[in-house]
C-alpha positions in Angstrom: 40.9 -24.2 9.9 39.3 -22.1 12.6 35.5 -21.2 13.3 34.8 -18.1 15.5 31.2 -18.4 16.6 29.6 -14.9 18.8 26.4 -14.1 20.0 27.5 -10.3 20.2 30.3 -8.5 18.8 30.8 -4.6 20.7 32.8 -2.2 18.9 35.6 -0.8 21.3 33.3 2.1 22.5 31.0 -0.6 23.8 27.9 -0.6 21.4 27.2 -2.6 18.6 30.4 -3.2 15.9 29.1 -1.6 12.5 30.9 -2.3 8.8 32.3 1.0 8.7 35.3 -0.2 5.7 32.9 -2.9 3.9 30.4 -2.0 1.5 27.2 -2.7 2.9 24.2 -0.5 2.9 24.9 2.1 5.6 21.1 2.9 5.8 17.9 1.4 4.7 14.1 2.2 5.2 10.8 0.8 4.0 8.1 3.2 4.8 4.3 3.3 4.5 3.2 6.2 3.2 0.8 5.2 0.2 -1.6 7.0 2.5 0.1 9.7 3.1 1.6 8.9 6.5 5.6 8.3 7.2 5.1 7.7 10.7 5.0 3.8 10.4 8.1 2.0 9.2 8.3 -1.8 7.7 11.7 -1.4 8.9 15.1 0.7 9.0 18.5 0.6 9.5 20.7 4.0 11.0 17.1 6.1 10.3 16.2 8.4 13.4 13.6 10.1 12.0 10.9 10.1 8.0 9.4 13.4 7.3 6.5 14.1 5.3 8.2 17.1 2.8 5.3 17.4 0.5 3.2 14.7 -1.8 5.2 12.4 -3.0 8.3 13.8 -1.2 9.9 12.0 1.8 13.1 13.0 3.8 14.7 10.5 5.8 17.4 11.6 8.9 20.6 9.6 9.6 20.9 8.3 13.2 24.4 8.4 12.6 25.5 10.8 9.6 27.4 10.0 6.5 31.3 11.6 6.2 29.7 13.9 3.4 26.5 14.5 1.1 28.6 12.2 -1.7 26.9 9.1 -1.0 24.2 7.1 -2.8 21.2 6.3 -2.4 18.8 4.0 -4.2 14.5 4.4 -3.7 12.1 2.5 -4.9 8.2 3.3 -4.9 5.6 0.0 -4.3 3.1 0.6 -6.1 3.0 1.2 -9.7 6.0 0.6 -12.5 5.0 4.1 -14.0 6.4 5.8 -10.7 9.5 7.6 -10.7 11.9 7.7 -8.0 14.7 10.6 -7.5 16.9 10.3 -4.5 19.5 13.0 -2.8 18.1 15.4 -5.1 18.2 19.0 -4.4 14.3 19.4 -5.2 13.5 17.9 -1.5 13.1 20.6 0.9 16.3 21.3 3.1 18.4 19.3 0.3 20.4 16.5 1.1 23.7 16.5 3.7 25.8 14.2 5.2 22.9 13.5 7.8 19.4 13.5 5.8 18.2 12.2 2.3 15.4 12.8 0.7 13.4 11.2 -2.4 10.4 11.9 -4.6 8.1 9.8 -6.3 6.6 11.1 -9.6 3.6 9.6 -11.2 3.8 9.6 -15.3 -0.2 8.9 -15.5 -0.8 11.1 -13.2 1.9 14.0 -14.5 2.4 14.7 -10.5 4.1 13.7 -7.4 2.2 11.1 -5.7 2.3 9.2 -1.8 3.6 5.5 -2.5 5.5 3.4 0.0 8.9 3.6 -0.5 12.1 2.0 0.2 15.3 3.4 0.5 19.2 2.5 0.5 22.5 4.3 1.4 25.8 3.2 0.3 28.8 5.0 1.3 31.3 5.9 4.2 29.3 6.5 7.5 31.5 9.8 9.4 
């Protein structure tokens, strides 16, 4: 039995190795936005940019796109079960492609889109 113990593993290009084959998320976000600001993330993973597309309606840019717009993605909204969350759907301004997705986050009580932090994951193959 062997053990292989790194501190750093490069891909052969020189930057960081990335699980291109696995199935691991191939971007994440959390973003605050309950107050209607996407300019301060929790955190991300292969996210260059959050835009502010309307109430309720966030779109997220790949730093490094996906192979096509047929990947998933899962959202979440923080603050209240009666929120609904949509992700890669069309109604998002400028859609979603193989480098942006988008969500919404639809209040029941409220019968509107509403700001809520929001989380985000993309599984697929990266391009």
């Amino acid at each position: 039995m062997s053990t292989l113990k790194a501190d750093t593993i490069q891909s052969t290009g020189g930057g960081a190795a990335t699980l291109t084959k696995q199935s691991p998320a191939k971007s994440w976000a959390s973003l605050d936005s309950s107050g209607g600001s996407t300019t301060t993330f929790h955190g991300s993973f292969n996210v260059s940019s959050a835009l502010d597309d309307g109430v309720g309606q966030y779109g997220f840019n790949f730093t490094n796109s996906m192979s096509g717009a047929t990947y998933s993605c899962v959202g979440c909204a923080n603050d209240n079960i009666l929120y609904n969350v949509a992700t890669n759907w069309p109604g998002v301004p400028n859609g979603y492609t193989a480098g942006r997705t988008g969500l919404g986050v639809y209040s029941d009580g409220d019968s509107a889109y509403i700001d809520s932090d929001v989380t985000m994951q993309v599984t697929g193959d990266l391009a």
